[in-house]
C-alpha positions in Angstrom: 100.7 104.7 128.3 103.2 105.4 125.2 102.3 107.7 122.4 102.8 106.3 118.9 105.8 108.5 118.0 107.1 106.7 121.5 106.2 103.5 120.3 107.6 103.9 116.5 111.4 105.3 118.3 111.3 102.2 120.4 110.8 100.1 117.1 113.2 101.9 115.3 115.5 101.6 117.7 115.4 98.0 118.1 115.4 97.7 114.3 118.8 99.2 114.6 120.3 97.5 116.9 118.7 94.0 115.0 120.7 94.9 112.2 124.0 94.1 113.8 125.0 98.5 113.8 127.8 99.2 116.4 126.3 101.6 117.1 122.5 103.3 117.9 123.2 106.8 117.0 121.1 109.7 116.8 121.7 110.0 113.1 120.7 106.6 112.0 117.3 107.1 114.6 116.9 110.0 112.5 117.3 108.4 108.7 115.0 105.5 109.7 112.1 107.7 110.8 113.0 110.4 108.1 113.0 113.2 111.0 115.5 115.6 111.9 118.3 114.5 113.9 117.2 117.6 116.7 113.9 115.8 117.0 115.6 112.7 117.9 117.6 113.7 121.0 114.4 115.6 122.4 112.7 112.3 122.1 115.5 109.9 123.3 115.3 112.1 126.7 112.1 111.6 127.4 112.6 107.9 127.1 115.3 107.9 128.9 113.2 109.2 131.4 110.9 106.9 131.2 113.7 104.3 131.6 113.2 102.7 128.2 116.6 103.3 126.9 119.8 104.2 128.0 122.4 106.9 125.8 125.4 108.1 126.1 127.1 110.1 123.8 130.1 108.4 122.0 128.1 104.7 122.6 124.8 105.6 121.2 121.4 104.8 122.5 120.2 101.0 123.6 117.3 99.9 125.0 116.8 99.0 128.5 115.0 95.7 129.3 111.7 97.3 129.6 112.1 98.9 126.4 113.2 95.9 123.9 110.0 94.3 125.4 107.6 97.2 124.4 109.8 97.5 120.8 109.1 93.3 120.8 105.8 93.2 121.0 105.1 95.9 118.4 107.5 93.7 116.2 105.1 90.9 116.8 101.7 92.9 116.3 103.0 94.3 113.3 104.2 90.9 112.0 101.0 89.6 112.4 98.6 91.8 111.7 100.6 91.6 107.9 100.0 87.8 107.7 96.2 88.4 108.8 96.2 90.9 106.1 97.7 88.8 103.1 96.2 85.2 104.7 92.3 86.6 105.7 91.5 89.5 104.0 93.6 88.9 100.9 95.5 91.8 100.3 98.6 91.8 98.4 101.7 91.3 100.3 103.1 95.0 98.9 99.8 96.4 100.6 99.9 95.6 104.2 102.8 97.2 105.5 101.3 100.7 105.8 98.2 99.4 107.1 100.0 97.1 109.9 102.3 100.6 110.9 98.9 101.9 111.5 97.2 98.3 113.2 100.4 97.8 115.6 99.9 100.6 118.1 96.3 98.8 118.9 96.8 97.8 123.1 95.4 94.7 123.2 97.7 92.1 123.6 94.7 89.7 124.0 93.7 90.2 120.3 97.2 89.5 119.0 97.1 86.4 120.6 93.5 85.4 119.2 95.3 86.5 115.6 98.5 84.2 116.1 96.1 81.6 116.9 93.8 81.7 114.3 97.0 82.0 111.6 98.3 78.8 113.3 101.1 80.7 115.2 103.0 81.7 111.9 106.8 81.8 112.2 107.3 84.4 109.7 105.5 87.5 108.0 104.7 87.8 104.6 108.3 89.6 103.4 110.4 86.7 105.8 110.7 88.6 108.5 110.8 86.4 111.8 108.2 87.0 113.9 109.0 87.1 117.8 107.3 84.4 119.7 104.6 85.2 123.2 107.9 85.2 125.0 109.4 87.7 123.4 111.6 85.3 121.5 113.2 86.0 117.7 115.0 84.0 115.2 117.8 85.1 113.5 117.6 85.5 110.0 120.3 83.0 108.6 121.2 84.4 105.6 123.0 86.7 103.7 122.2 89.5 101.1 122.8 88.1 97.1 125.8 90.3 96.2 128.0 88.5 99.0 127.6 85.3 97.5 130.4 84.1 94.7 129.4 83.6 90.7 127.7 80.2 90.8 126.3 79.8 94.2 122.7 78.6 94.6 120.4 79.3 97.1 116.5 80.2 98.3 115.4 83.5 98.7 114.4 83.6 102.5 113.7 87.7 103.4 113.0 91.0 100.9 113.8 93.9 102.8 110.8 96.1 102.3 112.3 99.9 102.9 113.2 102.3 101.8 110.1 101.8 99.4 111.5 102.7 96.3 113.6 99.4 96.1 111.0 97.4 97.1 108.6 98.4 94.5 111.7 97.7 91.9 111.7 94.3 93.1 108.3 94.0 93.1 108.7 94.4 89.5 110.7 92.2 88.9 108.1 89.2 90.7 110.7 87.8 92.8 109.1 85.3 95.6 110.1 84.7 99.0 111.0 80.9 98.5 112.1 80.7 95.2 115.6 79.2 94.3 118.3 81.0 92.4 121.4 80.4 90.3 124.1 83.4 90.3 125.9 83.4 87.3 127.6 86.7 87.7 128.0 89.1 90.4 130.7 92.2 90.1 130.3 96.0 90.8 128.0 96.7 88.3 124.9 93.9 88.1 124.3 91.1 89.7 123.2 88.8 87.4 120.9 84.6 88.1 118.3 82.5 87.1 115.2 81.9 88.7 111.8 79.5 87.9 112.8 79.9 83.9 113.8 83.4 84.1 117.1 85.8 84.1 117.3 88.3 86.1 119.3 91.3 86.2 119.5 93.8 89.0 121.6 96.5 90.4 123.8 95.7 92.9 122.1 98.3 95.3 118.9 96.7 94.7 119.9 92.7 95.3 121.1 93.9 98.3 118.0 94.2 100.0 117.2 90.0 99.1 118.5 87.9 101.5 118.9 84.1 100.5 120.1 80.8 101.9 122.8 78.5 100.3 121.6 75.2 99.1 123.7 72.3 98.3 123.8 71.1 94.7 121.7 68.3 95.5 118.9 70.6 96.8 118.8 72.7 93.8 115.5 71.7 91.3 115.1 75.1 89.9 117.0 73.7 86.6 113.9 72.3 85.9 111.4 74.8 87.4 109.3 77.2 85.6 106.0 79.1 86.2 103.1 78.1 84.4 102.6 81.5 83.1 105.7 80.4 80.9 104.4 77.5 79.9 103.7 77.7 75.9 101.2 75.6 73.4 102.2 72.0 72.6 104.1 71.6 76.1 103.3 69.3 79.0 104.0 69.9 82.5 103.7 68.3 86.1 102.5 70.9 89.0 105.6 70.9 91.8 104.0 73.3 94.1 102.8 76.9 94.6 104.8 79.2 95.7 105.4 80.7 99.5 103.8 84.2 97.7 100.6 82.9 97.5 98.5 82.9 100.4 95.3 83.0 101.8 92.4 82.7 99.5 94.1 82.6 96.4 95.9 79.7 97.3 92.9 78.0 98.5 91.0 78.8 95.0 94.3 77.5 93.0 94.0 73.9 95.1 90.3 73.9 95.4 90.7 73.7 91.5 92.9 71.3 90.9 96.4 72.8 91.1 97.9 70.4 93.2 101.7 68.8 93.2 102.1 65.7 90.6 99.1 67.4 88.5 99.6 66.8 84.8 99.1 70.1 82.9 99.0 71.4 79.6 97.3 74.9 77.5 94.5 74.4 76.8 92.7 77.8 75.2 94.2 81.7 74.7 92.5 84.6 74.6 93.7 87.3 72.2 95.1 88.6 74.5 96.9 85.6 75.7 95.2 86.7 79.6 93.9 84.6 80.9 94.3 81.2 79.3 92.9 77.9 80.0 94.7 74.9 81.2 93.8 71.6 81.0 93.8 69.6 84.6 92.6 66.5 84.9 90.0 66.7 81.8 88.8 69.7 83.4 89.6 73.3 81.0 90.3 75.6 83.9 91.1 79.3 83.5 93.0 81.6 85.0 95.2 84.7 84.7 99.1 84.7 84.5 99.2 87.1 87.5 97.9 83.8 89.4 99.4 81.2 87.2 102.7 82.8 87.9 102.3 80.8 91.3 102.0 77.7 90.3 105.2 76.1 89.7 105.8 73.7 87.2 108.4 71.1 85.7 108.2 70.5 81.8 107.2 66.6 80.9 107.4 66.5 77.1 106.6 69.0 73.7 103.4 67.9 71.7 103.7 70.1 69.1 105.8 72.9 68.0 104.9 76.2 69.6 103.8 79.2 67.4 
């Protein structure tokens, strides 16, 4: 039986090597488990003993058959213990990958299974990620990262990179959601610059890096249109075009349950003095709710009653 630190270089490993590197060195080993490079090669031997990965010096370390399979099925309980997480217990997709570091080294392959079945076999965990099938099998990510696409392309973020941590959290801040569509309208060394769901964004290049999205053709692109009902101000109407892929699990339920469903007519209804939460109007119902969940529900404006204030 493997130790964890076993288990988290065989992971690391295949990380590595999934992100297209030529090569597996020590160094890079090192960086993505912040530990010194010495600590590495002691490791990598005993592996190697184990016959889990092969190294040689100038052509870096790779994993043997044996050892993608071990590194795959961590992937996979990872993966899944995040969308149990975010789906079933409702945590916060920022919350569950520390947890899910500490859930994967659980040897039980028989529980995973129960968990993938019970989540309806998902294909992807809560940040994008692919997550590898039974059979050991993995999709690609098809996608690139948003600085390599030119001024005016548009596209749906797909994957957020979730380390290192500190540019997660930034894009955190900024509520950008897996699923969303985007318009570049400039992209040079200094900020990339697009629209999303009614709002401009501007980010460092460093940080857009680590959001991979899809190119859509111009046909495909609504997000002209789109806005979250959080932005939606007195005197406006609004149809309900979906919720977004960010909002899972019981929340999502609770947001359908009430009413929040595509085609929906919508409009505000009350404000607090604090203008959170508010109430909207759906279907003759006054329903309230807080913009950190209204921010979900995506919206397309109909029509302005009024002038707003």
């Amino acid at each position: 039986m493997l130790s964890q630190s076993e288990e988290n270089y065989l992971k690391a490993i295949f990380s590595i090597e999934l992100s297209n590197a030529k090569t597996v060195s020590t160094t890079l080993i090192a960086k993505n488990l912040s530990t010194k490079a010495s600590s590495v090669t002691d490791m990598i031997k005993k592996l190697a003993d184990k016959n889990l990965v092969n190294y040689e010096k100038y052509k870096g370390v790779k994993l043997t058959s044996e050892g993608k399979e071990i590194a795959l099925n961590i992937v996979r309980s990872h993966r899944i213990w995040e969308v149990f997480l975010v789906d079933k217990l409702n945590y916060n997709w920022d919350e569950v990958h520390d947890l899910a570091e500490q859930l994967e080294h659980i040897k039980s392959t028989t529980l995973i299974d129960k968990l993938d079945k019970l989540l309806g076999f998902p294909k992807h965990d809560p940040h994008g990620d692919p997550i590898p099938t039974e059979a050991g099998e993995i999709e690609p990510i098809n996608g690139k990262p948003i600085p390599n696409f030119k001024e005016g392309t548009i596209g749906r973020i797909i994957h957020i990179e979730d380390e290192p941590e500190i540019i997660y959290k930034q894009i955190l801040a900024e509520d950008l959601h897996i699923g969303s569509q985007l318009h570049i309208v400039e992209n040079n060394e200094k900020r990339v610059v697009f629209h999303s769901e009614g709002e401009e964004y501007v980010l460092a290049p460093i940080v857009a890096n680590n959001i991979t999205i899809t190119e859509l053709l111009k046909e495909e692109f609504s997000e002209e249109k789109s806005f979250r009902l959080s932005n939606l101000k007195n005197g406006e109407e609004a149809k309900i075009i979906g919720i977004s892929r960010e909002c899972r699990g019981e929340i999502r339920r609770r947001l359908l349950d009430l009413g929040f469903v595509i085609n929906t007519k919508i409009t505000v209804d009350l404000t607090s003095p604090m203008n959170n939460p508010r109430a909207y109007l759906v279907r003759d119902t006054s329903i309230a709710i807080r913009n950190e969940q209204a921010k979900f529900i995506l919206i397309e404006k109909i029509k302005t009653h009024a002038k707003s204030h």
